[in-house]
N, C-alpha and C positions, 0 to 999 in steps of 0.2 A: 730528463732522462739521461743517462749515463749514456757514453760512445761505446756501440755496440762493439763486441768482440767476436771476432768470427773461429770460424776452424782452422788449428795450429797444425801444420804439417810433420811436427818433430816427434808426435806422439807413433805415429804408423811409419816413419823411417826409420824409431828402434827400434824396430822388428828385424832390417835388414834382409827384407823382403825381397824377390825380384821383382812380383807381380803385388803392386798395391791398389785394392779394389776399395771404393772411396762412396758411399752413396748416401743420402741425406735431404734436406730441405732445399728449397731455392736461397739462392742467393747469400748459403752461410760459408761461402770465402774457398770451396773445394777447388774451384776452376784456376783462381788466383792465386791461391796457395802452389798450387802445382806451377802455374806459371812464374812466379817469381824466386823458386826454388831452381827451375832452369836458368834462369835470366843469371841467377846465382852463380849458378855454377859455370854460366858462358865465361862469363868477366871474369870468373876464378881459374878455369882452364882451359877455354877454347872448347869447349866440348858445346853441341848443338840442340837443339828442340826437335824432336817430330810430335805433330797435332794430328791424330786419327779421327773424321769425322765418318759417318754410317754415309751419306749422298756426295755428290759431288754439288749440289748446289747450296751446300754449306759452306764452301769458301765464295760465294761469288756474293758481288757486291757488298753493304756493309757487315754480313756475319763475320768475313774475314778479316776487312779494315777497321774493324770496332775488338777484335779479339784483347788486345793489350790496352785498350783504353781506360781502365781502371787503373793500370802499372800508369801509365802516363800523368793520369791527373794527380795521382798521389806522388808524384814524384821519385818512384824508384828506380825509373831508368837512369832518370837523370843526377841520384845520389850513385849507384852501381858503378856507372860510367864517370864519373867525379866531374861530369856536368861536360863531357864531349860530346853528348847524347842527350835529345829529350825528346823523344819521338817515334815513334813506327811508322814504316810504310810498308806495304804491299804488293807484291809485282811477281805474276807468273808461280802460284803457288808456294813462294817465298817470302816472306818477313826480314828488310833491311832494317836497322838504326840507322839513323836519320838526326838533324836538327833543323829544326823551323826556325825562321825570324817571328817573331810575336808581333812586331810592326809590321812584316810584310811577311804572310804566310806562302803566298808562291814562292819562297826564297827559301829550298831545300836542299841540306847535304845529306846526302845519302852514302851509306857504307858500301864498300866493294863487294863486299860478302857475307851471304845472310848468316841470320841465327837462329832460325826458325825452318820449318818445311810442312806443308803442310800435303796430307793423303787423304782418299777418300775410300771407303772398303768399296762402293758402286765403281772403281775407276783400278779395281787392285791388279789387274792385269798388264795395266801401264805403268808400272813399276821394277816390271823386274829385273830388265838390264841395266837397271840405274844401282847407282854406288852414294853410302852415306855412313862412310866412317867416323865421323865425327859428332854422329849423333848418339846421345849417351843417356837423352832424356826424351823418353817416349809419352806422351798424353791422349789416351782416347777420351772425347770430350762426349757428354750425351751417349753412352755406350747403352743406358736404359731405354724404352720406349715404350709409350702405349700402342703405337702404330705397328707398322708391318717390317719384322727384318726381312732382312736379304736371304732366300735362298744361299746355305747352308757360311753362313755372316761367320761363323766361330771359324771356318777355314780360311776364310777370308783373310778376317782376320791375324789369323796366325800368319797365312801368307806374307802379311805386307811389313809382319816383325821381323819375319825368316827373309826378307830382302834386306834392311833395315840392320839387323844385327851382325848377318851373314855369318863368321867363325870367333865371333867374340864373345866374352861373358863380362864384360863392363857398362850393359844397359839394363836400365831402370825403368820398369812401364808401370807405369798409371794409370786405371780407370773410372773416370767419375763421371756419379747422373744421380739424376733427383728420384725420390722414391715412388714415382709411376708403376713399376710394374715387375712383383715380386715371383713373377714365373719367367726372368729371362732364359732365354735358350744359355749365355753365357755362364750360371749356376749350373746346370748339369754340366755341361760340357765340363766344365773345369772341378766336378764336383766338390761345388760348396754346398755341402749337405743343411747345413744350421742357417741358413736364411733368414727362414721366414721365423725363426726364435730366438731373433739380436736381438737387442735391448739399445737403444740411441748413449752412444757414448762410446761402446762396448767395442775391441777388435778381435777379430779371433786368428788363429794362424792355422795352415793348411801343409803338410808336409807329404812328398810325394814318395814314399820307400827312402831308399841311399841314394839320390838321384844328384840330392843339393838343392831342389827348388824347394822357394817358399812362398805361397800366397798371404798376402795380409788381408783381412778382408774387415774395414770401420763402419760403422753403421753411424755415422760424422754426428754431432750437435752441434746445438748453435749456443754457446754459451751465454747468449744475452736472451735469458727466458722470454722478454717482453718486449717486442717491433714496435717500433713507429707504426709501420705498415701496416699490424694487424687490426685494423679499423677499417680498415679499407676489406677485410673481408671475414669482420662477424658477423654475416646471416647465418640463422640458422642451419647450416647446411653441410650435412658431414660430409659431404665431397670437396670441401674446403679444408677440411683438414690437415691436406697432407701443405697444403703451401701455411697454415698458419703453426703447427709443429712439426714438420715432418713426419706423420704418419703414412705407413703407402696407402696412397690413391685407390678408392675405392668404388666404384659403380655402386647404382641403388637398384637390385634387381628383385624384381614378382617372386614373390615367395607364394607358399601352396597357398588356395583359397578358401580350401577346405578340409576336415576329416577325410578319408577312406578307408575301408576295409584290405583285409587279403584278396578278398574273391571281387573286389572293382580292378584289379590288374588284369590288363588283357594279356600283357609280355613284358618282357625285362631284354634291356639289351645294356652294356656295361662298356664305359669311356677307363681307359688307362691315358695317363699324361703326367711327365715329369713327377714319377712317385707317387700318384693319388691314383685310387679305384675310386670312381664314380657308378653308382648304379641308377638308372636311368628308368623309369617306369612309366611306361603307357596307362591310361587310367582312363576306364569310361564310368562318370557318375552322372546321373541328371540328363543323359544323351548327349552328354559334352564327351570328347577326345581331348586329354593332356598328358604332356610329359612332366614328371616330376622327379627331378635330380637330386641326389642328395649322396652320400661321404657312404665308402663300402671299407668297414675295416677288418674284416677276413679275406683269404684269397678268395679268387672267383673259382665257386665250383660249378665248374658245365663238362660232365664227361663226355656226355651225348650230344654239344655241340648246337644243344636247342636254339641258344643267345648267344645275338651278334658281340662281338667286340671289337669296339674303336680302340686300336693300340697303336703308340709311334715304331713297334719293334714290326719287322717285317717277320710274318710264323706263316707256317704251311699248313696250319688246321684250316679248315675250308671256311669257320665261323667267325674267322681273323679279319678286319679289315684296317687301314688305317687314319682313311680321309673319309669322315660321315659326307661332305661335299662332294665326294665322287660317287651316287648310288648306281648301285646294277640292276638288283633284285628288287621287285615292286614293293617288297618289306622294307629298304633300303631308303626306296621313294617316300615309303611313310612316313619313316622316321625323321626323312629331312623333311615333309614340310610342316612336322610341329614350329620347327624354328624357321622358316620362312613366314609363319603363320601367326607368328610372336603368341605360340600356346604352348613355353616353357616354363615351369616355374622350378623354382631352387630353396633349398637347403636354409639357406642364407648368402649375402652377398660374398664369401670367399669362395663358395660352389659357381658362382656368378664367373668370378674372376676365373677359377680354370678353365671352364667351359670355356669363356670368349681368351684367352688363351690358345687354347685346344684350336678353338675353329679357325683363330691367326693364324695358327701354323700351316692349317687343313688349306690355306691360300697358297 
């Protein structure tokens, strides 16, 4: 088998981007690509890295001392640096160049001044009277997640650029993660409308009025169609998916069990979330109670306010709510404990994916 080829950076820096949003498979070269693009440009002008991780216990222990260790074994530090360098170290949220002895590895020089810095959005409050001129290449690393963001992360976020950049416009931000989870909050926020309709390979660009920003946004491949690796994970199993082509990640969730009629709906109560109407139906057949979700693609008509509505938008109709998790009303109580009760079924698995999106949030 041929030596794999990973993801080329030069493709989504013709764009001339500020913001270049980068997502794709494991392991097809996004993270490295960005890093040695910095490392690049250190050696070329003195200009710096910052590394955005979502916790603060992503820098501790080896997440953070293992960051360049691909640069290392391949030897790029050590060609960049014309071999005064072959090494990283770590120390106090910074990244020195270093060189080790290879016969005696306690025998370390280390640089006076980093190249590197690393942030945490859990810790963005401790950054703000600090100063970082010289940082010119920004990386949020893992900006995707199936787990839980941060109470309101996009400000964060922004935050920790708006210390970071302060009154300049000579920084470049980067964000890459693997394709876990195609309802981020960071897609609205920044409205990348065409998401979930990329095509792997494919970039699209995003222009804000006369403002001068531009997002790029790659939906990355892996140009070497066929891993070694993927042996290691053909079972039958389409949740495997996204690590053996990158497809996003996708739960396997309980679809309806049955027909029903009109007249088996006992109520209707309707989910809004990041662009989709969901409608939501109570169903009694057979003396069973379910909720059965599925894709609403007319506006919601309720004049009279009969049905609830789960929306993120705060409205002052009395039938408005926006966290199904917080009920009041004992119709409220009902409704959550279909899904305490696991007596939800869906549409099909992308109904799956808002919903437990939806209810991330509702945390």
């Amino acid at each position: 088998m041929a030596k794999p080829k990973y993801w080329d950076i030069r493709n989504v820096l013709s764009r001339h981007a500020r913001y270049n949003i980068i997502f794709g498979e494991r392991s097809n070269g996004k993270t490295y690509g960005v890093l040695q693009y910095g490392l690049e440009k250190y050696f070329e002008n003195g200009s710096r890295i910052g590394i955005i991780r979502r916790w603060e216990e992503d820098f501790r222990g080896k997440q953070a001392n293992t960051m360049f260790d691909a640069l290392i074994e391949n030897g790029v530090i050590y060609k960049l640096s014309k071999g005064q360098w072959n090494s990283v170290s770590y120390q106090s949220h910074r990244w020195f160049l270093c060189k080790r002895d290879i016969n005696n590895p306690k025998n370390v020089v280390v640089d006076d001044e980093p190249f590197a810095y690393a942030f945490a959005l859990s810790s963005d409050e401790h950054y703000k009277s600090s100063s970082y001129p010289k940082i010119r290449t920004i990386l949020f690393d893992e900006f995707l997640t199936r787990g839980t963001y941060l109470p309101d992360e996009f400000v964060k976020f922004t935050s920790i650029l708006s210390t970071i950049i302060r009154l300049r416009d000579d920084v470049i931000i980067f964000m890459c993660g693997n394709t876990v989870n195609q309802y981020s909050p960071y897609f609205k926020e920044m409205g990348l409308t065409n998401i979930k309709n990329m095509k792997k390979g494919v970039i699209d660009t995003y222009t804000y009025g006369d403002s001068g920003l531009v997002v790029a946004v790659e939906f990355s491949d892996f140009p070497t169609k066929e891993k070694k690796s993927n042996v290691y994970f053909a079972f039958n199993n389409p949740k495997l998916e996204m690590i053996r082509s990158g497809a996003w990640e996708m739960d396997i969730y309980p679809h309806l069990p049955y027909k029903y009629k009109p007249e088996d709906i006992i109520y209707m109560y309707f989910i809004e979330f990041d662009d989709n109407i969901l409608q939501c139906e109570i169903i009694e057949k057979d003396d069973t109670w379910i909720t059965y979700i599925h894709r609403k693609t007319t506006p919601i008509d309720d004049d009279d306010g009969r049905y609830i509505v789960y929306s993120q938008t705060t409205s002052p109709k009395p039938n408005y709510r926006k966290k199904i998790t917080k009920p009041v009303t004992d119709l409220e109580k009902r409704i959550v404990s279909f899904f305490i009760k696991d007596k939800v079924f869906y549409q099909d698995n992308e109904i799956g994916e808002i919903v437990r999106n939806y209810l991330e949030w509702c945390k």
